[in-house]
N, C-alpha and C positions, 0 to 999 in steps of 0.2 A: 380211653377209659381210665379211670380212677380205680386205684386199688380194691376199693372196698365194694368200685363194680364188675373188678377181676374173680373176687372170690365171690359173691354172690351167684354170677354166671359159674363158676365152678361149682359151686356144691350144689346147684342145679343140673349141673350136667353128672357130676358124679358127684355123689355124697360121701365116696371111698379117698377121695383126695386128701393130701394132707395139706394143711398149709402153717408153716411155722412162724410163731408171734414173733413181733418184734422186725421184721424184716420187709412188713408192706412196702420200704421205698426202691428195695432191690427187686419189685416184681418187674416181668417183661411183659408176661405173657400167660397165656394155654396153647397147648397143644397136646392133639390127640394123638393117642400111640395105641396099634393095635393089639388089644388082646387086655388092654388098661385103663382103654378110655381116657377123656380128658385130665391132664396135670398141669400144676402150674410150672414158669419156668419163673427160676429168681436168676440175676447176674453176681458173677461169683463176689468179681471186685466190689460192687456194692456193698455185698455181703459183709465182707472183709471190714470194709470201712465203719459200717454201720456196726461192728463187733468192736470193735476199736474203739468206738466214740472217743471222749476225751479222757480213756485210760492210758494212762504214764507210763504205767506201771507193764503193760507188754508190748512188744515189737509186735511189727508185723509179721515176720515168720513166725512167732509164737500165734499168731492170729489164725495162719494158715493153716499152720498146724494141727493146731484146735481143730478148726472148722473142718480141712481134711477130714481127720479121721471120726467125726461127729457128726458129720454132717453131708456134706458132699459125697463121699463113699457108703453111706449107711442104707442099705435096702431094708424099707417100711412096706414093703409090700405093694401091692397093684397102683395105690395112689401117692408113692414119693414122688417128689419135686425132680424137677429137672434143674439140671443149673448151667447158665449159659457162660463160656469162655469168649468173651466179645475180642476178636483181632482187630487192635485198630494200629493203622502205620502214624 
């Protein structure tokens, strides 16, 4: 599925979801969680990257950081995002 038929099928299944601009190519997924209904999941690294674009001007720990405490840790309520830490060897 295509991004844009991730969030479709999301705001069909829950219109409570959130979903944050600008980060369509870090989606994974939905997943239901009980008691919240369906959220989307982003991947974190995408994330990251896709924050970074071609600014110079900040490291990646200044990326993480940001997005840490902004983003990743931020409870929106029944329909925040999930964000996935993909382990790969």
């Amino acid at each position: 599925m295509s991004p844009e038929e991730i969030k479709a099928y999301l705001m069909d299944a829950n219109p409570d979801a959130i979903v944050l601009g600008g980060f369509d190519d870090a989606i994974v997924g939905v997943v239901h969680i009980p008691c919240r209904g369906e959220v989307i999941i982003y991947d974190q690294e995408k994330m990251i990257d896709i924050y970074l674009g071609d600014d110079d001007d900040i490291t990646w720990s200044e990326a993480v950081q940001y997005l840490e405490f902004n983003v990743f840790h931020a409870h929106l309520g029944a329909g925040t995002p999930v964000f996935l830490v993909a382990w790969q060897d």
